[in-house]
C-alpha positions as CSV (number, residue, x, y, z in Angstrom):
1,X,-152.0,-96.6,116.8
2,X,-154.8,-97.8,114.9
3,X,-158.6,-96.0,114.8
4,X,-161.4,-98.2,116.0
5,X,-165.1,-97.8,115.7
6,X,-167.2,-98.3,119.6
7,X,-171.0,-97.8,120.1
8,X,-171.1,-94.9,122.6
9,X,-173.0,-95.0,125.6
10,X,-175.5,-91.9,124.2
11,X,-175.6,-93.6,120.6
12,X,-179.3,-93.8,121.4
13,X,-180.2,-90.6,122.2
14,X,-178.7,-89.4,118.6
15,X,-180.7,-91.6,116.5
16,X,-180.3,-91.3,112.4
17,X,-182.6,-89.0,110.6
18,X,-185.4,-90.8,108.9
19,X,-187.6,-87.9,107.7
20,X,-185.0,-87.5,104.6
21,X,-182.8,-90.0,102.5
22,X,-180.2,-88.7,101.0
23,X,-177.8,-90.8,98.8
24,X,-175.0,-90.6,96.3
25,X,-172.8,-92.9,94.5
26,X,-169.2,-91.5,93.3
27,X,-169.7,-92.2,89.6
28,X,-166.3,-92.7,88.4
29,X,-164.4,-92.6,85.7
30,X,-165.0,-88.9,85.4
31,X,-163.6,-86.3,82.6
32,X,-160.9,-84.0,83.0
33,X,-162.2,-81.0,81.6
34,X,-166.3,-81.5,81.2
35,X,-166.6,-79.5,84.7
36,X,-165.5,-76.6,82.8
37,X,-168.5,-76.5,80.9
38,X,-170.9,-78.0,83.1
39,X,-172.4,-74.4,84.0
40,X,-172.8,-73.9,79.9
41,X,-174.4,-77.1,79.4
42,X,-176.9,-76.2,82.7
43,X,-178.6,-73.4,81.8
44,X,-181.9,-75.3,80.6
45,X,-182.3,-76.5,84.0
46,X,-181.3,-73.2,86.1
47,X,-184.1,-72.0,83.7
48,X,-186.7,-74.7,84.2
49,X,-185.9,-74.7,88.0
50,X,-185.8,-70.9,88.8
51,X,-189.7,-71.5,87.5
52,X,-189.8,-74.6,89.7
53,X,-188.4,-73.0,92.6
54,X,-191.1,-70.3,92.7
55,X,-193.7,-72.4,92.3
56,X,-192.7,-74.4,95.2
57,X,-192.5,-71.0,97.1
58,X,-196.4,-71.2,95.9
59,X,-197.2,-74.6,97.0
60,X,-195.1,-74.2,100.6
61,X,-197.4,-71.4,101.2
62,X,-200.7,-73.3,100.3
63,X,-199.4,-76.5,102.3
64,X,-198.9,-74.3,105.2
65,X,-202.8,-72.9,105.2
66,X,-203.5,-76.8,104.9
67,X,-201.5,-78.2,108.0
68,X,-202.5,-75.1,109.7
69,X,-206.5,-76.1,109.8
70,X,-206.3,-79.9,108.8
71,X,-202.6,-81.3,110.1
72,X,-202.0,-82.5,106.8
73,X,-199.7,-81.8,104.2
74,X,-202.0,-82.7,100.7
75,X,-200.4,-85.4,98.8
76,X,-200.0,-83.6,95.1
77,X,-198.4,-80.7,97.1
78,X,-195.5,-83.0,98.7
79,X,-195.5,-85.1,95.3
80,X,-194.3,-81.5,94.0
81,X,-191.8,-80.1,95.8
82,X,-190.1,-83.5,97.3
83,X,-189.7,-83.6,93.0
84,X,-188.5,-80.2,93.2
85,X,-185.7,-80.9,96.1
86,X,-184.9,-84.3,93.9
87,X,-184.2,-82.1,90.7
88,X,-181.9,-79.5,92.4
89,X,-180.0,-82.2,94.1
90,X,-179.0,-83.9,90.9
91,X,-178.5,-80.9,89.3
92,X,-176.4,-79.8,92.5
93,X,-174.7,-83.6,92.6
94,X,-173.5,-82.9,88.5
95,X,-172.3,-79.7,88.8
96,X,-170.2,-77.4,91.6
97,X,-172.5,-78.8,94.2
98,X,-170.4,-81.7,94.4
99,X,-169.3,-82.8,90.6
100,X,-169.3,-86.5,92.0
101,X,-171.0,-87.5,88.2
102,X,-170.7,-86.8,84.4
103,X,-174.2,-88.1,83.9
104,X,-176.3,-85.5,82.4
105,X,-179.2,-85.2,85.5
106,X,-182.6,-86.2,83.7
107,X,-186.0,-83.0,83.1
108,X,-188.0,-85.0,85.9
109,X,-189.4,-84.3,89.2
110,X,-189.6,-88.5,89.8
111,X,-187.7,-90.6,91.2
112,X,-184.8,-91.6,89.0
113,X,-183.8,-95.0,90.8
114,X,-180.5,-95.4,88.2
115,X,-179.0,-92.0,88.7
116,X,-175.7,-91.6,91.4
117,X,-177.7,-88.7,93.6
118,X,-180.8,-89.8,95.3
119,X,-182.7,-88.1,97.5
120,X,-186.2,-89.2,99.1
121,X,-188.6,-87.8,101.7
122,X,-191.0,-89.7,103.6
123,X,-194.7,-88.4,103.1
124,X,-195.9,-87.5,107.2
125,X,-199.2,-89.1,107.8
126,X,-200.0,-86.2,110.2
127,X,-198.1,-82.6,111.1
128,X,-198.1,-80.4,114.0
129,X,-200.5,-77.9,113.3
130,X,-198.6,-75.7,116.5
131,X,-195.1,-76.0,114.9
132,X,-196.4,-75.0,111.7
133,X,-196.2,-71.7,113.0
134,X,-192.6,-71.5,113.4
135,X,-191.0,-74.0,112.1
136,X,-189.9,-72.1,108.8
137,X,-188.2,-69.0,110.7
138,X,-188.0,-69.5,114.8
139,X,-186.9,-73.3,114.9
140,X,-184.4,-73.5,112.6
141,X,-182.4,-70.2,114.0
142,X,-179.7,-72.3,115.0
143,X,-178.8,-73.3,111.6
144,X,-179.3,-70.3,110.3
145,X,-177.2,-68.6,112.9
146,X,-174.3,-71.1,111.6
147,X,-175.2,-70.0,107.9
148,X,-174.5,-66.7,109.1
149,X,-171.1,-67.5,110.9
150,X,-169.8,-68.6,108.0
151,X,-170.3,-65.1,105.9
152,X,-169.1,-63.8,109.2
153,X,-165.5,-65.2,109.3
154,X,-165.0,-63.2,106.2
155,X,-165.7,-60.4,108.0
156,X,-163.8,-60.7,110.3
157,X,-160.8,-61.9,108.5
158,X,-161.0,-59.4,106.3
159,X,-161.4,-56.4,109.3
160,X,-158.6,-57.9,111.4
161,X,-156.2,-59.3,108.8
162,X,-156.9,-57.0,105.8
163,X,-156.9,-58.6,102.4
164,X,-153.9,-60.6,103.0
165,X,-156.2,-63.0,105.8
166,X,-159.5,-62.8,103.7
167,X,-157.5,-64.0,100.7
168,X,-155.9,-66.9,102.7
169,X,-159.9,-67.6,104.1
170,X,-161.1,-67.4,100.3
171,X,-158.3,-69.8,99.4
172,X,-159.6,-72.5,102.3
173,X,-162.8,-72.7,100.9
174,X,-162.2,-72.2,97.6
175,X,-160.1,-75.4,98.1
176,X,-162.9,-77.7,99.7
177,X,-165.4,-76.9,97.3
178,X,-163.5,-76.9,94.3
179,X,-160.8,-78.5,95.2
180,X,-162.6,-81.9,93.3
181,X,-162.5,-80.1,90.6
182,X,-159.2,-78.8,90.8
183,X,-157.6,-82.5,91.7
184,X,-159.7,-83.7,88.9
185,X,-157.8,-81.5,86.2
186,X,-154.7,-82.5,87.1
187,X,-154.9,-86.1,88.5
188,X,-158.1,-87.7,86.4
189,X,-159.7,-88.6,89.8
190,X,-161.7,-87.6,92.3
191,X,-160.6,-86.8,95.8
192,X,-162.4,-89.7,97.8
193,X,-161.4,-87.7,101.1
194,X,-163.3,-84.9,100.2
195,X,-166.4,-86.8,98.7
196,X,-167.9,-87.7,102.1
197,X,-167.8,-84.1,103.7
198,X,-169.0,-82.7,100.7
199,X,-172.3,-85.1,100.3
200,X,-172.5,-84.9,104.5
201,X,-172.6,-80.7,103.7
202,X,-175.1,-80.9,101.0
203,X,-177.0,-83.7,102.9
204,X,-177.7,-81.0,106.1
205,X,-178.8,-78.4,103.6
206,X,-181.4,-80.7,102.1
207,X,-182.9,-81.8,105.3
208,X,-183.2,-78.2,106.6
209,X,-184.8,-77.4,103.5
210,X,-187.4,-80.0,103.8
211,X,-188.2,-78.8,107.2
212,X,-187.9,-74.9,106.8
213,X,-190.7,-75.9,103.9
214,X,-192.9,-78.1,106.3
215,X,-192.3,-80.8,105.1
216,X,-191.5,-83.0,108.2
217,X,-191.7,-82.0,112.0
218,X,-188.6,-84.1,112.4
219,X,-186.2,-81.6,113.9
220,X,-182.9,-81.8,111.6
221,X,-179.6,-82.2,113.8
222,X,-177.2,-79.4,113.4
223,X,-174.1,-82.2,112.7
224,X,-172.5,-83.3,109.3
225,X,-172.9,-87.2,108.3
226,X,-170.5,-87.6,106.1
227,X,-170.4,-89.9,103.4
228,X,-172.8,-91.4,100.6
229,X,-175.1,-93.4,102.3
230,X,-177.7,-92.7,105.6
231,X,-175.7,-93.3,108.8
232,X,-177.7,-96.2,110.3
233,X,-176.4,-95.9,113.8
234,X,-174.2,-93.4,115.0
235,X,-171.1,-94.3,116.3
236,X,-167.5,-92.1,117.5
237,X,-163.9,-93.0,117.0
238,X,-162.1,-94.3,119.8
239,X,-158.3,-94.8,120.1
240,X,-156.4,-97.7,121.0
């Protein structure tokens, strides 16, 4: 029985995301063995971006005095730390983030139209000045609250099962976040079924990043959209 693809009646109450573009490009042929040094050869930029990162802490905190008497988010502030998410995405994208490329990710906050991982977020004309006030704690709970499962089934493996389940729990994930690298060292390639869960998982993160930071007061769904590109319509598999 084959798998077809149908528009679902509620397709248009679960519109695509616009707020934030997220792309990436499986850039193969990769190496066997460069993901063992990866972490070695990305120091400079956990350096630079560890600086980055609390500067954007900085700027958030400015921007959020700004929407909260104007509505506005100013321009060299969003300029900054849309750079900042695009930097940690490529950095992310070349190494255990997703390990999808062997390209060495470029020093730049730009845009860097040429490189596999791509991430954009469009500048809002106008923000709530009302959400403003809890859009970076109260809001976002939900996703958070998922976050927080996750650590949780450790937990509880480990309390109910003993070591035995929380090693067969550690194993599961270990497998789907490094099993690319794993099927890599042994096969050459990268394991296509796994590249579209991994970039939909990375994908969620970034958009509740640019909204925890104020950045858009477009509400990010709590779902995974797989794959490299921006789902332009959403549809469900239907049998038959």
């Amino acid at each position: 029985m084959r798998t077809r693809w149908h528009l679902p009646a509620r397709a248009a109450n679960r519109r695509p995301y616009r707020s934030v573009t997220v792309e990436a490009e499986l850039d193969e042929p990769l190496s066997r063995w460069l993901w063992l040094v990866k972490p070695v050869l990305l120091i400079p930029h956990h350096m630079a971006l560890t600086a980055l990162w609390l500067l954007f802490v900085a700027a958030s905190a400015i921007a959020f005095i700004a929407i909260l008497f104007t509505g506005r988010y100013p321009r060299v502030l969003f300029a900054f730390t849309t750079g900042v998410l695009r930097w940690t995405w490529r950095v992310a994208y070349y190494s255990s983030g997703t390990l999808a490329t062997d390209r060495y990710p470029p020093f730049s906050l730009g845009a860097v139209p040429g490189y596999p991982a791509r991430v954009e977020i469009a500048y809002p004309e106008r923000l709530s000045r009302g959400l403003v006030l809890v859009k970076s704690w109260l809001l976002p709970l939900p996703h958070f609250l998922l976050l927080a499962l996750s650590s949780l089934v450790f937990l509880a493996a480990q309390w109910w099962g003993g070591l035995l389940w929380l090693l067969v729990v550690c194993a599961v994930v270990v497998s789907c976040f490094l099993g690319p690298a794993a099927i890599l060292l042994f096969t050459g390639h990268y394991p296509k079924h796994l590249f579209g869960p991994i970039v939909g998982f990375d994908r969620w993160i970034l958009r509740l990043l640019a909204y925890v930071a104020l950045m858009t007061d477009e509400y990010p769904p709590l779902r995974i959209d797989a794959g490299g590109t921006e789902p332009t319509v959403l549809r469900e598999p239907a049998t038959g």
